[in-house]
C-alpha positions in Angstrom: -37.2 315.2 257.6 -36.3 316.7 261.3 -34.4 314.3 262.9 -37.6 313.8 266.0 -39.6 312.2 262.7 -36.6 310.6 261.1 -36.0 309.1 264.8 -39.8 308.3 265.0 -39.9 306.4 261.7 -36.8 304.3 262.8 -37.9 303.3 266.2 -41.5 302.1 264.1 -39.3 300.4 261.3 -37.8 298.4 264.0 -40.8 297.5 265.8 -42.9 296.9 262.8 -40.2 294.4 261.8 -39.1 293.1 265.5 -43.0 292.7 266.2 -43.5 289.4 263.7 -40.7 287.6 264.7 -41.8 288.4 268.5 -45.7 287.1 267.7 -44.4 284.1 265.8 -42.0 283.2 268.8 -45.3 283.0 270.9 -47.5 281.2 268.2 -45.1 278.7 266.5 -44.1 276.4 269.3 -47.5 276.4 270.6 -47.8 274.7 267.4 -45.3 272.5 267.5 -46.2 270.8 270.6 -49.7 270.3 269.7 -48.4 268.5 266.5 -45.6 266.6 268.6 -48.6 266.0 271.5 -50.9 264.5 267.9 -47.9 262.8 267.1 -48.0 260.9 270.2 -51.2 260.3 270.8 -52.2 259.1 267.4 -48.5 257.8 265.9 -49.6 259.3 262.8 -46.2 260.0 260.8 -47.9 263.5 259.5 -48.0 264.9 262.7 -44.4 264.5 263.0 -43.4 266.1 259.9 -45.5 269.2 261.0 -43.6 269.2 264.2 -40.2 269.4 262.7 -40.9 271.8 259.8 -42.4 274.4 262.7 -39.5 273.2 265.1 -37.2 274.2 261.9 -39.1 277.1 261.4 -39.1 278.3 265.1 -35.5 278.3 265.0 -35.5 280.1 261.7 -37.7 282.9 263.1 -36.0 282.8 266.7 -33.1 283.6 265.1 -34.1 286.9 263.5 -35.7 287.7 266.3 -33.2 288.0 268.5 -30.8 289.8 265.7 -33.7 292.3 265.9 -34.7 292.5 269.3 -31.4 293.5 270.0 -31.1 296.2 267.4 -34.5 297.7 269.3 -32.7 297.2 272.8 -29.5 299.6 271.1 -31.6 302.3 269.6 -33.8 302.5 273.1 -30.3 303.5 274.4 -28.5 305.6 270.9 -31.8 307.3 269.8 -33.7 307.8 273.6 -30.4 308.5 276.0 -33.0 311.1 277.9 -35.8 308.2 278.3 -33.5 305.6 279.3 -31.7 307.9 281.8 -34.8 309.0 283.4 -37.0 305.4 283.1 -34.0 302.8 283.1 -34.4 301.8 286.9 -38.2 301.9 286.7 -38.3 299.5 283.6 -35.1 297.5 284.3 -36.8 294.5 285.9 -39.0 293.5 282.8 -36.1 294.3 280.3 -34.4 291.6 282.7 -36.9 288.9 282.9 -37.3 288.9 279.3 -33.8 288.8 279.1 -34.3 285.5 281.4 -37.1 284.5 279.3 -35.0 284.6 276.3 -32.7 282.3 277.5 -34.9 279.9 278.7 -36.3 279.7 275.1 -32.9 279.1 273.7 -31.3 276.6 276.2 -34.8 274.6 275.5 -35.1 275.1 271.9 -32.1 273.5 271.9 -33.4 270.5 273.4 -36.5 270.4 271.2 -34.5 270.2 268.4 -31.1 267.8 268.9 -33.3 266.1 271.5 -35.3 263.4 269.2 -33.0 260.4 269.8 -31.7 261.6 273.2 -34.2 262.5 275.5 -37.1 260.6 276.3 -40.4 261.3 275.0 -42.0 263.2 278.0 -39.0 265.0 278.7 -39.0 265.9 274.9 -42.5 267.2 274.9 -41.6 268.9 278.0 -38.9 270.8 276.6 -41.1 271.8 274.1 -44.0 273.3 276.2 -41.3 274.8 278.0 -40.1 276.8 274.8 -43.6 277.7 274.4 -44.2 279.0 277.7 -40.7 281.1 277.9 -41.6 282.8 274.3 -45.2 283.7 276.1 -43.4 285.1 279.3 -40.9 287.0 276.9 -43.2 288.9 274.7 -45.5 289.8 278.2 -42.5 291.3 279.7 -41.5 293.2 277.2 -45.7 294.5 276.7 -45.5 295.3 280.5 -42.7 298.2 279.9 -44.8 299.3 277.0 -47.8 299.4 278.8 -45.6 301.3 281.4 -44.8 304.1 279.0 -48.9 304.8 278.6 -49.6 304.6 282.3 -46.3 305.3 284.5 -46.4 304.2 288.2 -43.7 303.3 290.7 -42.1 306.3 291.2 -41.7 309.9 292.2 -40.4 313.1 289.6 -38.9 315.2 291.9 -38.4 319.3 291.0 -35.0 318.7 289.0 -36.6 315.8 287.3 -34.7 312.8 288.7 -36.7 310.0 289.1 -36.4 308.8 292.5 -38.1 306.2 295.5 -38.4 303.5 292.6 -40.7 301.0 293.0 -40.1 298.3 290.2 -43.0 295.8 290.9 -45.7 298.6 291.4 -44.0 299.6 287.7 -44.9 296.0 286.2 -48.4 296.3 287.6 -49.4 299.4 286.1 -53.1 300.0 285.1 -52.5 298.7 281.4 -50.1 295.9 282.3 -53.5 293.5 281.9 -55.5 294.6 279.1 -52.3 295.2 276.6 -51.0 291.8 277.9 -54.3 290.0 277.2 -54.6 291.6 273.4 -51.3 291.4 272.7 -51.1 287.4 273.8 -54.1 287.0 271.9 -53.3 288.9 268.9 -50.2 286.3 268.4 -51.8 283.1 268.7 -54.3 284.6 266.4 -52.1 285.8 264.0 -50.0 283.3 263.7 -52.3 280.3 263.8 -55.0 281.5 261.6 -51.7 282.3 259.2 -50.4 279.5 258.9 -53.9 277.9 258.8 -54.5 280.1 255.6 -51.4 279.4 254.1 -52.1 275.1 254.6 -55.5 276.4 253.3 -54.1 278.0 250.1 -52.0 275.0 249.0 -54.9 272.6 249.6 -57.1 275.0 247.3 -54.3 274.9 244.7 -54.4 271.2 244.5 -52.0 269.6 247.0 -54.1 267.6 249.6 -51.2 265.5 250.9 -52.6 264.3 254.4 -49.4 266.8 255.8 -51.5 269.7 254.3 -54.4 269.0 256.3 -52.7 267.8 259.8 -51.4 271.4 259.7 -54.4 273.4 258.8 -56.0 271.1 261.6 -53.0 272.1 264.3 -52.9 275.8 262.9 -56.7 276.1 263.5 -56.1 274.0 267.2 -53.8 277.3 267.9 -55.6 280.4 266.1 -59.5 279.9 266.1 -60.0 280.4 270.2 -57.5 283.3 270.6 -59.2 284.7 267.4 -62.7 284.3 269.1 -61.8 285.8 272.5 -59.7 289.0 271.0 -63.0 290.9 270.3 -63.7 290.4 274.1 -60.4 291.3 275.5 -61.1 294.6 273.0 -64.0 295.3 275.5 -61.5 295.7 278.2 -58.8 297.5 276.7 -61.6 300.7 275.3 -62.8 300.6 279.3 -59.3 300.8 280.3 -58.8 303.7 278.2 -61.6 305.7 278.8 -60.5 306.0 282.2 -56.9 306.1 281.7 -56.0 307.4 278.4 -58.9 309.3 277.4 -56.9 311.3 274.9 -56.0 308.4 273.3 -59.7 307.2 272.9 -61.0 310.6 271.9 -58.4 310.5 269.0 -59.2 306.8 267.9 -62.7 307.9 267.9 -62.2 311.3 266.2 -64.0 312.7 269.4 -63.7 316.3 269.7 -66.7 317.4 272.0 -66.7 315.9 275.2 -70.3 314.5 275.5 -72.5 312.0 277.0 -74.1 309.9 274.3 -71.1 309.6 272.6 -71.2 307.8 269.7 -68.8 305.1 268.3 -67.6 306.3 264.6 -67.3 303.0 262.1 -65.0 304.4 259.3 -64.8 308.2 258.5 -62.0 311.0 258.7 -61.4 313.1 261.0 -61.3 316.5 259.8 -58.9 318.0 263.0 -59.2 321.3 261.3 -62.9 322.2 261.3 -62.7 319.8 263.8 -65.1 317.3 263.4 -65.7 314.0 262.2 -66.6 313.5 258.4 -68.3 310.2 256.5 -68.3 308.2 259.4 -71.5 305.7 260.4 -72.1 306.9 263.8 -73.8 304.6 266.2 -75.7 306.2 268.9 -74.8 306.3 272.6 -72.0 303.6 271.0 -68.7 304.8 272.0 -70.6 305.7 275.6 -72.0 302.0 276.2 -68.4 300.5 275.3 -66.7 302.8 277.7 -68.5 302.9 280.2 -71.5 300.0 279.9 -73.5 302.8 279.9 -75.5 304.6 277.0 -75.8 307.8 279.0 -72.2 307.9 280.3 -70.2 311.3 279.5 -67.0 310.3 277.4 -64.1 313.0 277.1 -63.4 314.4 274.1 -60.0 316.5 272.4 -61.7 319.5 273.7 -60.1 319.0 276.9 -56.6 318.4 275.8 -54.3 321.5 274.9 -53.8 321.5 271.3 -50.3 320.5 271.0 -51.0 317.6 273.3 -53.3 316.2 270.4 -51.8 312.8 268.9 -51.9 312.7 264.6 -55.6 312.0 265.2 -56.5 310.8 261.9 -53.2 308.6 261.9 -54.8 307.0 265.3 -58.5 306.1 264.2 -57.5 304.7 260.6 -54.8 302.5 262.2 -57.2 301.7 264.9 -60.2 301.3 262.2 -58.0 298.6 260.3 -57.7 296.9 263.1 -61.0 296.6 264.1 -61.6 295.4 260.3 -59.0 292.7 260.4 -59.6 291.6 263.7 -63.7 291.0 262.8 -62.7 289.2 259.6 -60.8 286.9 261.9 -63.0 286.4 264.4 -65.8 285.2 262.0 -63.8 283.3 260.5 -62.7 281.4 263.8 -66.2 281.3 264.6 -67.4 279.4 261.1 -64.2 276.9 261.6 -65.8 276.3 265.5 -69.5 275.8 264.1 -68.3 273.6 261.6 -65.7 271.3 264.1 -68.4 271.2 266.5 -70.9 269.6 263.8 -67.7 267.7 263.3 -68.1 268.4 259.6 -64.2 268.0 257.0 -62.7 271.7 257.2 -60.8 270.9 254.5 -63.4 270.4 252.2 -65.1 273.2 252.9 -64.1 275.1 249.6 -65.6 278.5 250.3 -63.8 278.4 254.2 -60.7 278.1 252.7 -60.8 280.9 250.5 -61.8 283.4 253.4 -58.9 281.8 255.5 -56.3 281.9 252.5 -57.4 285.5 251.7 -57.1 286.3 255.8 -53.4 284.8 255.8 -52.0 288.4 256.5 -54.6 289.1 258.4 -53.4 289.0 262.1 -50.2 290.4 261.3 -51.4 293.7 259.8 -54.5 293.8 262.2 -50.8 293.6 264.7 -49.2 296.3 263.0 -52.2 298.5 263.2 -52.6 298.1 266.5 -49.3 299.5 267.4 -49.6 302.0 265.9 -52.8 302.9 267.5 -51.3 302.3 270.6 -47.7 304.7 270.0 -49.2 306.6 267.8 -52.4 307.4 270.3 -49.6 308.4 273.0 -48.0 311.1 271.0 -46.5 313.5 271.9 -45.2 311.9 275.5 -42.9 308.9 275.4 -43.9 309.0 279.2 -47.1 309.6 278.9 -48.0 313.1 281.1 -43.9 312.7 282.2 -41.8 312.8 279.5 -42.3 314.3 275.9 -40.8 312.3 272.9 -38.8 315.1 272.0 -37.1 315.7 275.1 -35.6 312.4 275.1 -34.3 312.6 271.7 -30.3 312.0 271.2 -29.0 315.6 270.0 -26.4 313.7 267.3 -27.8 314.8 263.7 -28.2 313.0 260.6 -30.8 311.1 261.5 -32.3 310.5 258.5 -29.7 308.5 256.7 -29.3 305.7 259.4 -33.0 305.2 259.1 -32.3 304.7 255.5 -29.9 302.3 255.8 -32.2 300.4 258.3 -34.4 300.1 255.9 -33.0 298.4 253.3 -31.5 296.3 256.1 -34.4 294.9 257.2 -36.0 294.5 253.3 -32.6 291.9 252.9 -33.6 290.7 256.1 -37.1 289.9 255.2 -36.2 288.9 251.7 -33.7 286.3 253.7 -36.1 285.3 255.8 -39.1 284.2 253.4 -36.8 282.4 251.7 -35.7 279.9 254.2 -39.6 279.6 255.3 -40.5 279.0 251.9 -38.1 276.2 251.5 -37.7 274.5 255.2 -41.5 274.6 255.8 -43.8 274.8 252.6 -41.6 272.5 250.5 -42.9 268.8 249.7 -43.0 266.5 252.6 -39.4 265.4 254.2 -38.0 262.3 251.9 -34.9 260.8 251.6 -32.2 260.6 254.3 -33.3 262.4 257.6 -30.7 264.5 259.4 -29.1 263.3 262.8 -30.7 265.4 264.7 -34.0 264.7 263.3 -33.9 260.8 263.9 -37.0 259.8 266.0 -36.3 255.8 267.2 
């Protein structure tokens, strides 16, 4: 393994981990405030359990995300020195108000949680929405500087390849600030409460139909089903965005080798990037042309106009992206049967044949998340700066890679292993009994 690939494959290890905690952060205490806001409204005790298992739970995962955020923020720095030299003032201002972000989240969490007793209600629920509101603003900062590294603006490259009259806020607006910060917000309130929804779902199936069981599923579904219902249209904006600005990226998620009007849109397949050409795929006509562009006769550009060792791993790119696309339907009609049947304000959790598709969707959103990532770093290979900088330029010239990605890994297995663990015991367990902690003491 070079060390470019052994680099690669720890950067991804830390972001595939990083990227759950970082959904969950935006998900979870959406969560818990609708259950609080129940709570409140209804005084039904079950509503308050959910609140403090997911305010327990929030704290759990906020936790480990921060432990791992920060190991992504060090190898930006130990495994990129020639990216962060070059792009550190552009990209410094959303690094820094996710920073602020952060600690808004913390300083509130805080409140949420040792606040029960000493705060009153409103300002309780307040904190709350607060925590939910800073997790949001985190995770869009931190998509902004992504979506930053696939369309660069706000600067100049001058001969000697300084980068010089900076511009930090026309850097945070870049072209695909708005259609990665739609998916992505999307994707984690789909993800997480069509998770957890499948999980409450699960244990219902199994038998266990305490009333706690179903005042989640209920708050879970509050959460994921409308995020899940609107991602396939915020998809329609992201393939328009990058038929204009990322065409390479689209040609390779599409196994698109011949520029062409017409184009069709491949469902499944493999894209043979010897011959080149695309092999067992269902092509729909004009497809890939009329989601582009609106237009069935629109000319969409294919690999053909890329130099060869510009090409991303293009098969890589469309089965990441085609997994995706799976997941992300399976959601969606599954969100859209919940809706149809909450609307003819029929029991969801009798409905034995709904909870099986949302028990069997439980990792759903996550992978669908993972997927997309990879589409999305993955599709921009081989530039780290996409047109500016190439990944291999800004690699850090110490060797050895290879065994400090090892060792990360079986970090972050312990990590994980950690991790379920305390989920599975602060959150799935039987309903609170016995003596309540302090800090959990509602008067």
């Amino acid at each position: 393994m070079t060390d470019l690939l052994a680099a690669r494959s720890q950067m991804g290890l830390s972001l595939a981990f990083h990227i759950i905690f970082a959904v969950i952060g935006i998900g979870s205490p959406a969560m818990m405030v609708v259950a609080e806001y129940r709570w409140r409204r209804t005084g039904d005790p079950d509503f308050l359990d959910v609140a403090k298992r997911w305010a327990r739970g929030t704290a759990i995962l906020f936790a480990v995300g921060a432990v791992s955020g920060t190991v992504l923020s060090f190898e930006l720095g130990l495994l990129w020195p020639g990216f962060m030299r070059a792009a550190g003032p552009v990209i410094g201002m959303p690094f820094s108000l996710e920073g602020f972000a952060f600690f808004t989240e913390a300083i509130f969490l805080g409140v949420y949680l040792y606040g029960w007793n000493r705060v009153s209600p409103r300002a309780h629920l307040l904190a709350g929405v607060v925590v939910a509101l800073s997790g949001a603003l985190s995770g869009v900062f931190v998509v902004i500087a992504n979506a930053w590294m696939n369309t660069p603006t706000g600067f100049v490259v001058t001969a000697a390849g300084r980068f010089v009259n900076i511009d930090p806020i026309a850097a945070m607006a870049n072209p695909a600030a708005f259609s990665q910060v739609l998916h992505m917000t999307l994707a984690a309130y789909a993800a997480t409460g069509l998770a957890v929804a499948g999980l409450h779902a699960a244990l219902i199936l199994r038998g266990r139909t305490a009333p706690f069981h179903r005042r989640a599923l209920g708050v879970a579904l509050t959460v994921g089903v409308p995020a899940a219902i609107l991602q396939p249209l915020s998809g329609d904006v992201s393939a328009r965005f990058l038929a204009r600005h990322e065409p390479t990226k689209l040609a390779a998620i599409e196994g698109l080798f011949i520029t062409r009007s017409h184009a069709p849109l491949s469902i499944g397949g493999w894209p043979d990037v010897r011959v080149p050409t695309m092999r067992f795929a269902i092509q729909i006509p004009s497809g890939l042309s009329l989601l582009a562009y609106h237009d069935p006769n629109a000319t969409v550009r294919g690999l053909d106009q890329v130099p060869r060792d510009e090409w991303p791993n293009v098969p890589a790119v469309h089965l990441a992206f085609q997994l995706m696309v799976a997941l992300g339907t399976y959601m969606a009609a599954a969100a859209l049967w919940v809706a149809w049947l909450a609307l003819r304000r029929r029991d969801i959790a009798a409905q034995r044949v709904l909870l099986w598709m949302l028990a069997l969707g439980t990792p759903a959103g996550f992978l669908a998340i993972e997927a997309g990532w990879m589409t999305t770093e993955l599709g921009r290979q081989p530039w780290i700066i996409y047109g500016v900088m190439r990944t291999a330029d800004a690699l850090t010239p110490m060797p050895g890679q290879a065994f400090r990605t090892a060792a990360f890994l079986l970090l972050y297995i312990f990590l994980a292993i950690v991790v379920v663990t305390l989920l599975s015991r602060q959150i799935l367990g039987s309903p609170v009994t016995g003596q309540t902690a302090e800090w959990e003491r509602v008067p």
